[in-house]
PyMOL Python script that loads the backbone (N, CA, C, O; Angstrom):
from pymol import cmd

cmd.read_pdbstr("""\
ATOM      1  N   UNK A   1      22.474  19.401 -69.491  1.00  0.00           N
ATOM      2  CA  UNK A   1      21.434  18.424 -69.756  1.00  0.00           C
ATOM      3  C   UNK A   1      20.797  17.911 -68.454  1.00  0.00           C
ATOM      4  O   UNK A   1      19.568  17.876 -68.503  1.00  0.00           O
ATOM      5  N   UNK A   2      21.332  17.522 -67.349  1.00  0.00           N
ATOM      6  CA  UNK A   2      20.607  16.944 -66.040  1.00  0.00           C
ATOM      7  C   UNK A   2      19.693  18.198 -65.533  1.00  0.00           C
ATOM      8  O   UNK A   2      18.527  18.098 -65.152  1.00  0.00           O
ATOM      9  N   UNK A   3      20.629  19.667 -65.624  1.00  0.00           N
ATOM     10  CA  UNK A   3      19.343  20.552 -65.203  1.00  0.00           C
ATOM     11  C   UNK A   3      18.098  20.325 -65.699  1.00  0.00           C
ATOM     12  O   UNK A   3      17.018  20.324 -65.107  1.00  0.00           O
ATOM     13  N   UNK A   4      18.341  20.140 -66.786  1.00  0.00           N
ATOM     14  CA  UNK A   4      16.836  19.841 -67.600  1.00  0.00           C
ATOM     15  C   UNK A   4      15.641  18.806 -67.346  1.00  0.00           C
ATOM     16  O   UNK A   4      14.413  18.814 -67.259  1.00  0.00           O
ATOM     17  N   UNK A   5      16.907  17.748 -67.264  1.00  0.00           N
ATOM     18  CA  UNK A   5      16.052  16.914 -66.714  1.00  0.00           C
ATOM     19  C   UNK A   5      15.624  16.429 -65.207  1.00  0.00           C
ATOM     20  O   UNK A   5      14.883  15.521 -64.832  1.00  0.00           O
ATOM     21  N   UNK A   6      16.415  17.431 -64.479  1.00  0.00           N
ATOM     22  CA  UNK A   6      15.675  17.933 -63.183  1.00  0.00           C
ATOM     23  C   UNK A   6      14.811  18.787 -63.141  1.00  0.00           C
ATOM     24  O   UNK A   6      14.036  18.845 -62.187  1.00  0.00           O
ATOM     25  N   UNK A   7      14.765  19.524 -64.032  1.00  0.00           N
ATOM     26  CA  UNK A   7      13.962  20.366 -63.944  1.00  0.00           C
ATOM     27  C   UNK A   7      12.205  19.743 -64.623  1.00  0.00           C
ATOM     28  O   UNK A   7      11.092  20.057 -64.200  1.00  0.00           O
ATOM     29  N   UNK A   8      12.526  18.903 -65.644  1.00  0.00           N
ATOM     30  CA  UNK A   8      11.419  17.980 -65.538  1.00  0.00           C
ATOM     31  C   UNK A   8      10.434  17.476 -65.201  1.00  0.00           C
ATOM     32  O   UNK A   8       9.243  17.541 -65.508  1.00  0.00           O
ATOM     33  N   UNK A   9      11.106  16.888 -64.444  1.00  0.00           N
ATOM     34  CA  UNK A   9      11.256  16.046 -62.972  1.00  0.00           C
ATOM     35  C   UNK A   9      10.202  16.594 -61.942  1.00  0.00           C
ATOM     36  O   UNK A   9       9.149  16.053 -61.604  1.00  0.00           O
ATOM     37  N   UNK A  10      10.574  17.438 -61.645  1.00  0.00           N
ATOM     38  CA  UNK A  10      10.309  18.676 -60.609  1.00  0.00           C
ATOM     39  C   UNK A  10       8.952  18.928 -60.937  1.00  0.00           C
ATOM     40  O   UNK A  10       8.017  18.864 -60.138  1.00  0.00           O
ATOM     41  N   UNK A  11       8.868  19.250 -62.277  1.00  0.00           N
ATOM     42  CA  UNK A  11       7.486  19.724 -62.688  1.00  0.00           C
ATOM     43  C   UNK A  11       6.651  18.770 -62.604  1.00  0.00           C
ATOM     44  O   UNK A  11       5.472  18.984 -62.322  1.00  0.00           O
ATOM     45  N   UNK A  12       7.149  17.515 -62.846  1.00  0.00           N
ATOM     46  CA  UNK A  12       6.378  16.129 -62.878  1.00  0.00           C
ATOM     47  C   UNK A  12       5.421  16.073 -61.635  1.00  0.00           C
ATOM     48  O   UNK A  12       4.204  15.993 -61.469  1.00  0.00           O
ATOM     49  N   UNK A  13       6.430  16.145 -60.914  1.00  0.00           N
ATOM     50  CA  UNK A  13       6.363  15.994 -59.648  1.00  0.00           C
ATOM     51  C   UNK A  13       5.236  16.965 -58.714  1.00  0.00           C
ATOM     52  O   UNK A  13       4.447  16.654 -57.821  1.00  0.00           O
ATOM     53  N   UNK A  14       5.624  18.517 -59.494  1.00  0.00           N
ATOM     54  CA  UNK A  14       4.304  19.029 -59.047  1.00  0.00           C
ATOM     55  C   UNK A  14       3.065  18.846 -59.475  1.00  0.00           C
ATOM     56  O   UNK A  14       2.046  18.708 -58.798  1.00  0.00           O
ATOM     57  N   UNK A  15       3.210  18.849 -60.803  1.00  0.00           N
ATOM     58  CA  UNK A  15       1.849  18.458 -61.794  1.00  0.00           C
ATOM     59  C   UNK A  15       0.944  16.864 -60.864  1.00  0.00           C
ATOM     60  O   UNK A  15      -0.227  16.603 -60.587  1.00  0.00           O
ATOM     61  N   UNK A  16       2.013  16.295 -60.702  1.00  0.00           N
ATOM     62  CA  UNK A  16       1.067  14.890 -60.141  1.00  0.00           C
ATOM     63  C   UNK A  16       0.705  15.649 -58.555  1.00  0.00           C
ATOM     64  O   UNK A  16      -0.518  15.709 -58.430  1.00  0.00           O
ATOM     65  N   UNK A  17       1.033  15.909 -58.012  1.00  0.00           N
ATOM     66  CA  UNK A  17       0.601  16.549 -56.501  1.00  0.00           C
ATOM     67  C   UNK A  17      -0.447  16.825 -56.190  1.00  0.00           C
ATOM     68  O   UNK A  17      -1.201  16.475 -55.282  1.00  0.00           O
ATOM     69  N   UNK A  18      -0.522  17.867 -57.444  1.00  0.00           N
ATOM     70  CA  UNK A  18      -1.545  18.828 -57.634  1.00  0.00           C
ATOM     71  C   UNK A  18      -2.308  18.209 -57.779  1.00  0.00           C
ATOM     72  O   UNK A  18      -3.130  18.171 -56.864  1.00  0.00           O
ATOM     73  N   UNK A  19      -2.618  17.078 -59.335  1.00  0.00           N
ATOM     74  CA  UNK A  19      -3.929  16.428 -59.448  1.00  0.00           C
ATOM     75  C   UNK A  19      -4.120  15.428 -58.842  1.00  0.00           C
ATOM     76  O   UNK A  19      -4.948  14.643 -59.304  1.00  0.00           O
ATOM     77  N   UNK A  20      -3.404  15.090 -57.557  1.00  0.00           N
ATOM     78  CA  UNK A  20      -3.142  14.383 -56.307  1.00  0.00           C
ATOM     79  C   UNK A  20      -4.119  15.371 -55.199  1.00  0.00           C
ATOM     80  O   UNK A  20      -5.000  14.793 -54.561  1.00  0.00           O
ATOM     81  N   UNK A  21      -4.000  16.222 -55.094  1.00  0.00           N
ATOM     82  CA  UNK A  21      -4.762  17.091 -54.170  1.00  0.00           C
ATOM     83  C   UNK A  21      -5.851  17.955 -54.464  1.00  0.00           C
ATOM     84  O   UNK A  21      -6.571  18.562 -53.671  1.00  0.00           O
ATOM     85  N   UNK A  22      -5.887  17.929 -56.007  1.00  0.00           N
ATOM     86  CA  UNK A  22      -7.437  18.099 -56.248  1.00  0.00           C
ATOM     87  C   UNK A  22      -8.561  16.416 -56.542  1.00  0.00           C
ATOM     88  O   UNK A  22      -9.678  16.764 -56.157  1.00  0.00           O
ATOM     89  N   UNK A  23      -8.639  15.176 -56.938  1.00  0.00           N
ATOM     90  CA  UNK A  23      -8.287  14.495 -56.693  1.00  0.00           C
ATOM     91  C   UNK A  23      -8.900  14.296 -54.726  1.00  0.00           C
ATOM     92  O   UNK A  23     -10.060  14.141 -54.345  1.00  0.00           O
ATOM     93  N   UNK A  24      -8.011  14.355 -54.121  1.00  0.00           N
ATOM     94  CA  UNK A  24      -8.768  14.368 -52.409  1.00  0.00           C
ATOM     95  C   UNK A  24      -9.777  15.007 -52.234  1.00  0.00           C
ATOM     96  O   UNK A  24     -10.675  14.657 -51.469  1.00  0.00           O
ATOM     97  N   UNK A  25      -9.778  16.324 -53.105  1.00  0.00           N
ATOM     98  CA  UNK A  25     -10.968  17.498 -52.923  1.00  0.00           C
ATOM     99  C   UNK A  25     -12.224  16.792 -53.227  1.00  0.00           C
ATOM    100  O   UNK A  25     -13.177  16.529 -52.492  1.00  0.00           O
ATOM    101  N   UNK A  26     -11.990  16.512 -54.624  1.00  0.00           N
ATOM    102  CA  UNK A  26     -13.099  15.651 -55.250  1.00  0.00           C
ATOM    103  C   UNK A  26     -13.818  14.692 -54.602  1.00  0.00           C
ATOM    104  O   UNK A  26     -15.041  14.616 -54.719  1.00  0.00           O
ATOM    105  N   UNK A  27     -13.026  13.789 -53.781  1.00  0.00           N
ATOM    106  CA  UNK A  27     -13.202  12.566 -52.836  1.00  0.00           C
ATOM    107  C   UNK A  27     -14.134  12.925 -52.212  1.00  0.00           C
ATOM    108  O   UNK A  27     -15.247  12.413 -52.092  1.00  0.00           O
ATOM    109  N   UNK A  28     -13.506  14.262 -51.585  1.00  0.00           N
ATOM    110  CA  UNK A  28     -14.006  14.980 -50.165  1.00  0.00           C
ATOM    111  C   UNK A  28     -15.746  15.403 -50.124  1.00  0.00           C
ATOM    112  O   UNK A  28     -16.601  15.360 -49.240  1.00  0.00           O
ATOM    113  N   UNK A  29     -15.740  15.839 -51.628  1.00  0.00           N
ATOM    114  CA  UNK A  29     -17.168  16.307 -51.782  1.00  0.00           C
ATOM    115  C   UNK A  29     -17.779  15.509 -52.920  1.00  0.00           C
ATOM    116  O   UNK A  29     -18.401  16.081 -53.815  1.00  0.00           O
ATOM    117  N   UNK A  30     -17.605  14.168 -52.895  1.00  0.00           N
ATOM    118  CA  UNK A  30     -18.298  13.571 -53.950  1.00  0.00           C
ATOM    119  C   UNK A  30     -18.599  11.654 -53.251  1.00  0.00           C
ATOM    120  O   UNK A  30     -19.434  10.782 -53.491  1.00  0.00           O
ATOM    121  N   UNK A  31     -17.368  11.768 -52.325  1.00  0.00           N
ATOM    122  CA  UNK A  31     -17.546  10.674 -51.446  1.00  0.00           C
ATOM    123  C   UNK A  31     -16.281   9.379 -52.014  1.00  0.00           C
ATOM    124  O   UNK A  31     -15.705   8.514 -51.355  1.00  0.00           O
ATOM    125  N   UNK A  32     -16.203   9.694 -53.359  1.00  0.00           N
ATOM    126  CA  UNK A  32     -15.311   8.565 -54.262  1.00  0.00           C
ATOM    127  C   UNK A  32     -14.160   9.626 -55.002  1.00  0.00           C
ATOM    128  O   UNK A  32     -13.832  10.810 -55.077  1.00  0.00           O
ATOM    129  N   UNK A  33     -13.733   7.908 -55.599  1.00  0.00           N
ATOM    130  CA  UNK A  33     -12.451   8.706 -56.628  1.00  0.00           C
ATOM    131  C   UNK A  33     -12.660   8.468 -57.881  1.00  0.00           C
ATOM    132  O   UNK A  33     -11.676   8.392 -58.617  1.00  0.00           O
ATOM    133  N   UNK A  34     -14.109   8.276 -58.472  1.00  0.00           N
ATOM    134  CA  UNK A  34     -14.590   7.711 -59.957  1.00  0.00           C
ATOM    135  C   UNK A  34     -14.394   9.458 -60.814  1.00  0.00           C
ATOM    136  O   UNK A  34     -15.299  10.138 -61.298  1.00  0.00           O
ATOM    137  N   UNK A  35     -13.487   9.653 -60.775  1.00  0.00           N
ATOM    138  CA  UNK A  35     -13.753  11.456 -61.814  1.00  0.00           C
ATOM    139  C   UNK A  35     -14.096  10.790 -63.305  1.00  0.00           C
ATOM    140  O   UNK A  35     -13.357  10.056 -63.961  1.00  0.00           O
ATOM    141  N   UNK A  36     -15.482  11.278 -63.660  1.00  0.00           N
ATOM    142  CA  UNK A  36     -15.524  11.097 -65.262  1.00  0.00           C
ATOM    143  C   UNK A  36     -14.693  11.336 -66.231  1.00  0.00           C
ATOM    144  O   UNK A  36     -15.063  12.228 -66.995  1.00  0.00           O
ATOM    145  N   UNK A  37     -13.507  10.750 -66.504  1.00  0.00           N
ATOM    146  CA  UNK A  37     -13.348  11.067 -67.624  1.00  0.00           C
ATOM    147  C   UNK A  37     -13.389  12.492 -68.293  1.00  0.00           C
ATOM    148  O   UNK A  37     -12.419  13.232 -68.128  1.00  0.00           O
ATOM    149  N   UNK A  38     -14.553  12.944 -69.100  1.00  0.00           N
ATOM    150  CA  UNK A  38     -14.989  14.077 -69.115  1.00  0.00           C
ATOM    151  C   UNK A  38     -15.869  14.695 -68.403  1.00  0.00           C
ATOM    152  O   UNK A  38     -17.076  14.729 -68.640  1.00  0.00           O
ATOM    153  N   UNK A  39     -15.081  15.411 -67.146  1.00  0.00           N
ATOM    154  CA  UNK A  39     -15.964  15.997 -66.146  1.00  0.00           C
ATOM    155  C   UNK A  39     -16.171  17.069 -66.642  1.00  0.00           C
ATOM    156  O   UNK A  39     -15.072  17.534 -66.943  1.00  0.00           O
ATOM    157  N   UNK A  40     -17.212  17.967 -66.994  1.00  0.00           N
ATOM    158  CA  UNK A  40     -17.026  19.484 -66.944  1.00  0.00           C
ATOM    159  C   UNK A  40     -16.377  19.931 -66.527  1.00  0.00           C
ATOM    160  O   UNK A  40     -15.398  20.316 -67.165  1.00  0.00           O
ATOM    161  N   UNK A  41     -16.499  20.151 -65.280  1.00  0.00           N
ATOM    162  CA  UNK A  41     -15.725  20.953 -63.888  1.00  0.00           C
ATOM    163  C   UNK A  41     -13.900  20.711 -63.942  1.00  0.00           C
ATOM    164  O   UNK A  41     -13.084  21.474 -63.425  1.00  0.00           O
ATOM    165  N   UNK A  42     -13.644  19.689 -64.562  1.00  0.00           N
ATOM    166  CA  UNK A  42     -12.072  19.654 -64.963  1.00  0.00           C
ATOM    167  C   UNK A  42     -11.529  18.613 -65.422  1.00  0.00           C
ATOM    168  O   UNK A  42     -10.821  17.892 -64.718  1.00  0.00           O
ATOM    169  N   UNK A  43     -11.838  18.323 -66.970  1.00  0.00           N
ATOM    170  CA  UNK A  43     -11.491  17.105 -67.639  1.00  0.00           C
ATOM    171  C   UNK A  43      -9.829  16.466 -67.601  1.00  0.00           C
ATOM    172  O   UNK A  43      -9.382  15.393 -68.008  1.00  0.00           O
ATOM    173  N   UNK A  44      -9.040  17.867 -66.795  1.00  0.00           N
ATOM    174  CA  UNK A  44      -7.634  17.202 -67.123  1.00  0.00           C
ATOM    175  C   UNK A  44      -8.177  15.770 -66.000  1.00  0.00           C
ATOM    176  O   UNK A  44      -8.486  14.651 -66.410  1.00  0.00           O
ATOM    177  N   UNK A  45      -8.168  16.151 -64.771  1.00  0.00           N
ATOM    178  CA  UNK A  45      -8.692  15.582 -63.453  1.00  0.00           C
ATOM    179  C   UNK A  45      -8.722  14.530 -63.988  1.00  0.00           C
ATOM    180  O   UNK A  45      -7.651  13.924 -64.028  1.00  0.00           O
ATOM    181  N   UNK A  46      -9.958  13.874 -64.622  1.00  0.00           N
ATOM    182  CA  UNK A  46     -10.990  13.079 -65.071  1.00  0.00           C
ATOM    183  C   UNK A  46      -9.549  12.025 -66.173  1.00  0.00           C
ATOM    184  O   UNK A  46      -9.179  10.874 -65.943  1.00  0.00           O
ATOM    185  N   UNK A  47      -9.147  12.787 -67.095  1.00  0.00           N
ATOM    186  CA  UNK A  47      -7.791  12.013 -67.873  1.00  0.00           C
ATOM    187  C   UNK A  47      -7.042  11.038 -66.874  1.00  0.00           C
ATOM    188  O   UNK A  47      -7.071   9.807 -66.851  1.00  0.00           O
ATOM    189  N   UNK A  48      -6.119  12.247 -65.760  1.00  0.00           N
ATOM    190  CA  UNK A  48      -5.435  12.142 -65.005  1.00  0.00           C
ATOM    191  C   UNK A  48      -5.551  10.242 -63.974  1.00  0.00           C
ATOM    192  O   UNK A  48      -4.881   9.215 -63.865  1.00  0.00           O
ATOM    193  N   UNK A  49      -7.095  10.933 -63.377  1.00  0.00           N
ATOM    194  CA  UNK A  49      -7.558   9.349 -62.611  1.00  0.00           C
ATOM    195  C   UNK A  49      -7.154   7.991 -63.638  1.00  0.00           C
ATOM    196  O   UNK A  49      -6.396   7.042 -63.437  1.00  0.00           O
ATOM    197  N   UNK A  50      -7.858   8.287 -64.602  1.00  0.00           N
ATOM    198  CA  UNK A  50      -7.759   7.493 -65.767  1.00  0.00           C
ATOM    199  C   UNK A  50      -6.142   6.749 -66.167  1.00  0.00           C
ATOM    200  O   UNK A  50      -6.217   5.586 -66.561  1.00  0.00           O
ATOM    201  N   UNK A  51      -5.145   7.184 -66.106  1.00  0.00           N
ATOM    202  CA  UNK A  51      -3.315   7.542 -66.442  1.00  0.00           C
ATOM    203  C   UNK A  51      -3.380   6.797 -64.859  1.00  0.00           C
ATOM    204  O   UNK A  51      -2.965   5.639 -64.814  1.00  0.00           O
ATOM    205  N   UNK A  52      -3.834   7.358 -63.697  1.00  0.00           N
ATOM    206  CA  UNK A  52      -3.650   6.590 -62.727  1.00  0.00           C
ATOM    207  C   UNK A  52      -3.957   4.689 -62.215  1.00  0.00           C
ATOM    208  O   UNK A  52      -3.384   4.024 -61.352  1.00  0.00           O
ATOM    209  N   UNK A  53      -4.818   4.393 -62.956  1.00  0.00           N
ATOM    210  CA  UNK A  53      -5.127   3.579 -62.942  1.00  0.00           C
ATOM    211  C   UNK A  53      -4.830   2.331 -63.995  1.00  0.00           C
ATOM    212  O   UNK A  53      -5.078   1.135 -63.840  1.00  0.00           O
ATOM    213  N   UNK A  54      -4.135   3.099 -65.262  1.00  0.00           N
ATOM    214  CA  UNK A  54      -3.314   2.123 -66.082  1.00  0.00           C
ATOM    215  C   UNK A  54      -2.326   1.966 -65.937  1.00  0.00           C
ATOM    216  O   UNK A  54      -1.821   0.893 -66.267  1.00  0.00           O
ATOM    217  N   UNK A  55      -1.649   2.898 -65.414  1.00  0.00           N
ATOM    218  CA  UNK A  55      -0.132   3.004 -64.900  1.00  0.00           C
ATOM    219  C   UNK A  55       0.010   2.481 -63.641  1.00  0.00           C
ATOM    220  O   UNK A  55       1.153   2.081 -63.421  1.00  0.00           O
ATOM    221  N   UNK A  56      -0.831   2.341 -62.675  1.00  0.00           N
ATOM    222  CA  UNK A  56      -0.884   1.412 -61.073  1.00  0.00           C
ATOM    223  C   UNK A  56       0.629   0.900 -60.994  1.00  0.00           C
ATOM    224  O   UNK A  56       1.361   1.444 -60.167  1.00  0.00           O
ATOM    225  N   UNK A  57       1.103  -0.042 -61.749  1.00  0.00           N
ATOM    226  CA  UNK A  57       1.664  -0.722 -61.389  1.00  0.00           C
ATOM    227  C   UNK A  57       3.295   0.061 -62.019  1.00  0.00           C
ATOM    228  O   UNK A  57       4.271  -0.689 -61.983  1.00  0.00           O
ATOM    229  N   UNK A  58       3.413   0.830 -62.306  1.00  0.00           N
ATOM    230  CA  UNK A  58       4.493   1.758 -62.820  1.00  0.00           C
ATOM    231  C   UNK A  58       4.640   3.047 -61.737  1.00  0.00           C
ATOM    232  O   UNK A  58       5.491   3.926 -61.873  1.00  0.00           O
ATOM    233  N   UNK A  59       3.806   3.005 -60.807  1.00  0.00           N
ATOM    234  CA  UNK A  59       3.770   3.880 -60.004  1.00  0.00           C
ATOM    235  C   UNK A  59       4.642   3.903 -58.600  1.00  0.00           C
ATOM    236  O   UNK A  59       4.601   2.835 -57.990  1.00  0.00           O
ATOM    237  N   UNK A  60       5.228   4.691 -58.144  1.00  0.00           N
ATOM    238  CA  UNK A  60       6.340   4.451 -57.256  1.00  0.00           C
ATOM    239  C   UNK A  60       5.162   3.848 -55.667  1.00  0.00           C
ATOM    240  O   UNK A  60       3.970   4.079 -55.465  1.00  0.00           O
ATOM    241  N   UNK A  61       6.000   3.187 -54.977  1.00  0.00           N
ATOM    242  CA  UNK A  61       5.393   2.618 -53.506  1.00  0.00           C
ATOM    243  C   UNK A  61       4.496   3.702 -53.251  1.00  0.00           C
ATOM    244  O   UNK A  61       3.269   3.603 -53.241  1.00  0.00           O
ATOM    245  N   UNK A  62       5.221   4.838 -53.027  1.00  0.00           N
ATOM    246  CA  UNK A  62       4.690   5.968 -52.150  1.00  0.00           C
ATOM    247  C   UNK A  62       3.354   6.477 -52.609  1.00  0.00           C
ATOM    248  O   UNK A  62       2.447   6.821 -51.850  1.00  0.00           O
ATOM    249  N   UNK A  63       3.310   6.495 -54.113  1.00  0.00           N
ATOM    250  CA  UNK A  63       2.163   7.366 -54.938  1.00  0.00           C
ATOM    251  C   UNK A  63       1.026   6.245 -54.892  1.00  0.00           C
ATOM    252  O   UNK A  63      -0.144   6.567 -55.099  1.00  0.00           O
ATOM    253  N   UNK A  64       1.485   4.560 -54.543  1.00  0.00           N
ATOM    254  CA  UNK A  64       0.544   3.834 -54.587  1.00  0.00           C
ATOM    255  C   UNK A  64      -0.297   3.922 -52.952  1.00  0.00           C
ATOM    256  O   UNK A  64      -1.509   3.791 -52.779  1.00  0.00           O
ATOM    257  N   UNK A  65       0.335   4.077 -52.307  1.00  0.00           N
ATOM    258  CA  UNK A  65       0.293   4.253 -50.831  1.00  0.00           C
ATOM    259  C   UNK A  65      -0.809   5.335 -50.681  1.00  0.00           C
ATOM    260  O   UNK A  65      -1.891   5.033 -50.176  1.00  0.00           O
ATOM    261  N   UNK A  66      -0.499   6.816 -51.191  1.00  0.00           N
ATOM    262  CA  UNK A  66      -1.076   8.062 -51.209  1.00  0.00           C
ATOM    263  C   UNK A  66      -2.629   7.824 -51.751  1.00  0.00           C
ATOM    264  O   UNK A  66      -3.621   8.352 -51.249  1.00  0.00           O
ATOM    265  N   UNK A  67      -2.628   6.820 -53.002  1.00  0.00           N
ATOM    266  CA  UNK A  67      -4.258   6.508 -53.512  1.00  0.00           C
ATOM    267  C   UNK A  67      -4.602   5.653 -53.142  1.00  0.00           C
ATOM    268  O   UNK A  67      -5.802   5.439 -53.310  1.00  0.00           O
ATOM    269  N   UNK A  68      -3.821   4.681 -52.449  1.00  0.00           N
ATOM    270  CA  UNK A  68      -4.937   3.868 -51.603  1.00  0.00           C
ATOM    271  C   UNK A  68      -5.753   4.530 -50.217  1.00  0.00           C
ATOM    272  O   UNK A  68      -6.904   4.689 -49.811  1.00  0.00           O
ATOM    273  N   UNK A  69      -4.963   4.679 -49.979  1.00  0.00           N
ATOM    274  CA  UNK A  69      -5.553   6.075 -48.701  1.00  0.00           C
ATOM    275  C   UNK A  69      -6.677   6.427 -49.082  1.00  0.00           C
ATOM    276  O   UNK A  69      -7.718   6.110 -48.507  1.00  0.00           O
ATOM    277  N   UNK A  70      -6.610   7.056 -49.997  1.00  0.00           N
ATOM    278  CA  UNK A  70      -8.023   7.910 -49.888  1.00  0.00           C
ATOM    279  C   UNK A  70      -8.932   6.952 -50.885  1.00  0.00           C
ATOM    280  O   UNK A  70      -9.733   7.486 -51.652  1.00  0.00           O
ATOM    281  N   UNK A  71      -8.797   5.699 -50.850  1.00  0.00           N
ATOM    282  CA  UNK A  71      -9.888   4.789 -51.412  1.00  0.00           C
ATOM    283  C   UNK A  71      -9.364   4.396 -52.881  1.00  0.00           C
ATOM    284  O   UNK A  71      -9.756   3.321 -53.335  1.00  0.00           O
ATOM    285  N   UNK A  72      -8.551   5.150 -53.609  1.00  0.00           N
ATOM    286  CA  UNK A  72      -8.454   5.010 -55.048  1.00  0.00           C
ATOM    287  C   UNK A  72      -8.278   3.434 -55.433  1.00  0.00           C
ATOM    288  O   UNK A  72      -7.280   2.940 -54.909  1.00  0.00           O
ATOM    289  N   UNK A  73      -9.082   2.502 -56.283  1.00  0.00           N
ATOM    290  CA  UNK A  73      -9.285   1.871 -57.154  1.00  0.00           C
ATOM    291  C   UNK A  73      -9.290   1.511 -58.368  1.00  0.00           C
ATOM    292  O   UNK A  73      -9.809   0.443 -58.693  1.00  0.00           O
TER     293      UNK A  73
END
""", "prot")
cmd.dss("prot")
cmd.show_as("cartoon", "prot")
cmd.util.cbc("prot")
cmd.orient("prot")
């Protein structure tokens, strides 16, 4: 059972990264961190910001640290 839920974990962990570092991309060539919601170009994205910003305060130091950086609001 803990494999499992390391293994979880793990995925969690990449899954947020990822839309952690696409996310910067976006920043990079758009200037902000407002992703629509339903963006064309990649609505998970657009969810994702969204989950980020209700959850703020459920979010570990570090992950709050990582979006303030790059401006997130």
């Amino acid at each position: 059972m803990k494999l499992k839920k390391a293994k979880a974990l793990n995925k969690f962990e990449i899954s947020w990264n990822n839309n952690y570092f696409l996310l910067c991309d976006f920043r990079k060539h758009f200037g902000h961190c407002d992703v629509p919601q339903n963006w064309d170009e990649n609505p998970v994205l657009g969810r994702w910001v969204i989950r980020q910003r209700v959850y703020k305060r459920r979010l570990t130091e570090e992950r709050v640290n990582q979006l303030n950086r790059i401006g997130f609001t």
